[in-house]
C-alpha positions in Angstrom: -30.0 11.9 -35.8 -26.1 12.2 -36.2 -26.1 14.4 -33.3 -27.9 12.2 -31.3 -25.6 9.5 -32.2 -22.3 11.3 -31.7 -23.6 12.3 -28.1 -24.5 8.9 -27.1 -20.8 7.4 -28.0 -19.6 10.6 -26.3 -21.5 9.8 -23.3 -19.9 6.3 -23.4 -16.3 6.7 -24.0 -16.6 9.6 -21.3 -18.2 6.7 -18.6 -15.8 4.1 -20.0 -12.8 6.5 -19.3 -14.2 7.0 -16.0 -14.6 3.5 -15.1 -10.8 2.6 -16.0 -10.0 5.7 -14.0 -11.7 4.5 -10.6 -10.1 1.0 -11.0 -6.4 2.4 -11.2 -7.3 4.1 -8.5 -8.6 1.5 -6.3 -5.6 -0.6 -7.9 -3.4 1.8 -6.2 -4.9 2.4 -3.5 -4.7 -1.3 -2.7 -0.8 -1.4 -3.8 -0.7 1.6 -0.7 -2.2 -0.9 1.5 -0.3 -4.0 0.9 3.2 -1.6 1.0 2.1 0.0 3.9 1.1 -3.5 5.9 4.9 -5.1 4.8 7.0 -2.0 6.2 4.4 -2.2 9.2 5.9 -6.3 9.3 9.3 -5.4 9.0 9.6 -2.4 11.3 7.9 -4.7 14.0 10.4 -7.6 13.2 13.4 -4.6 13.1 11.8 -3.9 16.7 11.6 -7.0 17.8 15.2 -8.1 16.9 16.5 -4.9 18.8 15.0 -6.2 21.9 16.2 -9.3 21.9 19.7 -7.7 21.0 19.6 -5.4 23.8 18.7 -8.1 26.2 21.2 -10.2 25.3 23.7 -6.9 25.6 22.5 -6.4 29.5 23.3 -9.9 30.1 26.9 -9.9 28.3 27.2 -6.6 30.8 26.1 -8.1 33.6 28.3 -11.2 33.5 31.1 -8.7 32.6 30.3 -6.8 35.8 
């Protein structure tokens, strides 16, 4: 009967353990995600703001020339 019992709480702290295991990993997986989608904004902003740099460099150069 005790062993019975033991196995059952052993059973669920082991599927308890494994449940707060899957949601930190899907917490960071999602962290990932949302870092991953704000450098992907900046680096497109960084990219954008070069262009329009560089345009406005050929037209300084070309009113210079």
């Amino acid at each position: 009967m005790t062993e019975n019992k033991s196995s059952k709480y052993f059973k669920y702290a082991i599927g308890e353990i494994l449940l707060v295991v899957i949601g930190i990993l899907i917490a960071l997986q999602v962290n990932n995600w949302n870092e991953n989608r704000k450098q992907n904004a900046l680096k497109e902003l960084q990219l954008q703001n070069l262009e329009s740099d560089l345009k406005a460099d050929v037209i300084h150069l070309d009113d210079e020339i």
